[in-house]
C-alpha positions in Angstrom: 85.4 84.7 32.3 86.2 82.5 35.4 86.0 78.7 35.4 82.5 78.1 35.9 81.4 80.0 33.4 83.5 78.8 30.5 81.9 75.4 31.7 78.6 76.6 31.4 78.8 78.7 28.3 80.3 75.7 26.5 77.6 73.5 27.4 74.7 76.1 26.5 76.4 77.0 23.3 75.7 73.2 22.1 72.7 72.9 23.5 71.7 75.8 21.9 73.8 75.0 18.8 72.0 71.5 18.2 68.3 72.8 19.1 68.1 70.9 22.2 67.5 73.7 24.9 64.6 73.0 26.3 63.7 70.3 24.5 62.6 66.7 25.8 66.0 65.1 24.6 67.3 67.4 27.9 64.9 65.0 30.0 65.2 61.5 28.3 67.6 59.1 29.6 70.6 57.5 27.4 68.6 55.4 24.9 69.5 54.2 21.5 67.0 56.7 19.9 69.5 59.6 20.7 72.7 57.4 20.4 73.6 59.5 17.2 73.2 62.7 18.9 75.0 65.1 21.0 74.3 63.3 25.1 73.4 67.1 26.2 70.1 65.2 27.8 69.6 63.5 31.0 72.6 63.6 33.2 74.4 66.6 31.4 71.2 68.5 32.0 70.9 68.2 35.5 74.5 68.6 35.7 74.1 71.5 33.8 71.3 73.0 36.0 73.2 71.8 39.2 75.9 74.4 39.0 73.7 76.9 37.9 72.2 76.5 41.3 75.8 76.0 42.9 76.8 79.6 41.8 73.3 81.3 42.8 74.2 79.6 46.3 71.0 77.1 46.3 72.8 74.1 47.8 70.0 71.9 49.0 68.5 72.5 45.1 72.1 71.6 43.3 72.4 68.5 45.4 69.4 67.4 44.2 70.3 67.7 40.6 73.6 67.2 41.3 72.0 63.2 42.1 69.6 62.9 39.7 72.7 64.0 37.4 74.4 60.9 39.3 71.3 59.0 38.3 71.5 59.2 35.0 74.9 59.3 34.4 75.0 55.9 36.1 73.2 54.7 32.9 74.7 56.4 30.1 77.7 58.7 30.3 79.6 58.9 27.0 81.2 62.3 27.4 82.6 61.0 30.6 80.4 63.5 33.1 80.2 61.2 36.2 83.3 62.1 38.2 82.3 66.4 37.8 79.0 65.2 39.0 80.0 63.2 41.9 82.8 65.9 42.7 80.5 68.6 42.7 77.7 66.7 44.8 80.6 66.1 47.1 81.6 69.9 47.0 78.0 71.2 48.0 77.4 68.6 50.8 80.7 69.9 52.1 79.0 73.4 51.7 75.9 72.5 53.7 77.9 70.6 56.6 76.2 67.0 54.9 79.3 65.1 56.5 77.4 61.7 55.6 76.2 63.2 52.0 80.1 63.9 51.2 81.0 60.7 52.2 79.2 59.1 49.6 79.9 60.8 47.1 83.4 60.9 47.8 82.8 57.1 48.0 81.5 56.9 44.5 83.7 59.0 43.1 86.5 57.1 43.8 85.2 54.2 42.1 84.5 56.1 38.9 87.3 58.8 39.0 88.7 57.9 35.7 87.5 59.2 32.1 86.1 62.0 30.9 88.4 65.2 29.1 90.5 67.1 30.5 88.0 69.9 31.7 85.8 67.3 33.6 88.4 65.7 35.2 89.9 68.7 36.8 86.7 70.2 37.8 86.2 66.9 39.4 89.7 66.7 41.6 89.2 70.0 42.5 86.3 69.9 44.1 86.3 66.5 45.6 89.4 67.4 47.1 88.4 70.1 48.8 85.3 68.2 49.6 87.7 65.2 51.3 88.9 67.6 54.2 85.8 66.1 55.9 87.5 62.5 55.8 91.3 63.5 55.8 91.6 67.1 57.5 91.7 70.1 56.5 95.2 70.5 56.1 95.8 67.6 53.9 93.3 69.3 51.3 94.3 72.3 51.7 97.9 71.3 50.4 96.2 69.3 47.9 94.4 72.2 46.4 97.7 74.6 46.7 99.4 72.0 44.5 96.4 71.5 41.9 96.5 75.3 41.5 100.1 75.3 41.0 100.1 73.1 38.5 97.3 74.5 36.5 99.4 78.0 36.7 102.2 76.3 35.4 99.8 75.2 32.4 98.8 78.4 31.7 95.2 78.2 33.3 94.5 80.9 34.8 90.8 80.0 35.4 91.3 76.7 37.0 94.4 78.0 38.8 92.2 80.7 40.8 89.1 78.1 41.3 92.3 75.6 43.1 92.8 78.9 45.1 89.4 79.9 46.2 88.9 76.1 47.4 92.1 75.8 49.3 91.8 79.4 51.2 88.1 78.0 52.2 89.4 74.5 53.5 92.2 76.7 55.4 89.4 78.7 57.0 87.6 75.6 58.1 90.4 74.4 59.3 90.8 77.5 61.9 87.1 77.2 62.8 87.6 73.4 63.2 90.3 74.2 66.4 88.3 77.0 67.5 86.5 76.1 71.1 82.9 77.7 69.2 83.1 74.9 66.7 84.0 71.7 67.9 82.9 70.1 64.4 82.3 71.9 61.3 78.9 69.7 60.7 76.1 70.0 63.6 77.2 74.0 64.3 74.5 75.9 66.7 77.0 78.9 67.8 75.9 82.3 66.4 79.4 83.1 64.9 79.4 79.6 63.1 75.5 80.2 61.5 77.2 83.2 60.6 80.0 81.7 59.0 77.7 79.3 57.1 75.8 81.5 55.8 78.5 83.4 54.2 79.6 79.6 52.5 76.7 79.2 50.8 77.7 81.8 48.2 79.4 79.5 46.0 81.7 81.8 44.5 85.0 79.7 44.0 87.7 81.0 42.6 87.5 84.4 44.1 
């Protein structure tokens, strides 16, 4: 089972587990009514439903839950969600060539990096790092990602070593097309080989 799903299948399991899946308390903002409860509601729903759409490779449809995850978050977030969100809204603007989208999400990430378990904060510096090539070169993250994976193989996580992996070999890549005289910029790209390129991007199969 690779990264993404462990994520995902944890998150069902207690939705499922506490009766919640599909219920309203998936749609209700942080409130006192629920403060006894499991927060698998708001936020961690859309979050939830964001990398669903990630991995299907509906980017324009995960950024949007990705913000309304962001949203709500912003109001209540006791299991310490934010920075995955913000990370992965920051991933799948970096995906769609949203140079201003990653930008602000990288921006509020930054300011909210901290909390959350172990599991949410990883997912988080991995894939706001490799979203950050846009601001500080692909090389940079590149390295960045090599050295995440490194140390999560050194930890014995094999999942979260080979997401590290599949990020870093797809900031090297756009770090060759970003020399290449077809793509002067990886955002704004009208050459056929670069449309091309894209399209294979939007699979969002990391870790492979």
């Amino acid at each position: 089972m690779d990264f993404h799903s462990t994520v995902l299948t944890i998150h069902g399991s207690n939705l499922i587990w506490r009766g919640q899946w599909g219920g309203p308390e998936m749609f209700c903002a942080g409130s006192s009514s629920f403060s006894n409860r499991m927060s698998y509601f708001g936020g961690s729903a859309h979050l939830y439903r964001a990398l669903v759409l990630a991995r299907q490779g509906s980017l324009e449809l995960a950024c949007e839950q990705f913000r309304q995850a962001k949203a709500r978050l912003d109001e209540a977030d006791p299991d310490g969600l934010l920075p995955p969100a913000l990370g992965g809204l920051a991933a799948a603007a970096w995906l769609l060539g949203d140079v201003n989208q990653v930008r602000r999400a990288l921006a509020a990430y930054d300011s909210r990096a901290s909390g959350g378990n172990y599991l949410a904060s990883q997912l988080a510096e991995s894939y706001s790092s490799a979203a950050r090539s846009v601001l500080i070169g692909a090389e940079h993250s590149h390295r960045k990602l090599l050295q995440l994976a490194g140390s999560a193989a050194k930890k014995g996580h094999r999942a979260l070593e080979m997401l590290n992996l599949g990020l870093a070999a797809r900031t090297g890549t756009r770090g060759d097309r970003q020399l290449g005289p077809e793509c002067p910029s990886w955002c704004g790209v009208s050459s056929p080989a670069c449309r091309r390129d894209r399209k294979q991007d939007r699979k969002w199969e990391l870790g492979k």
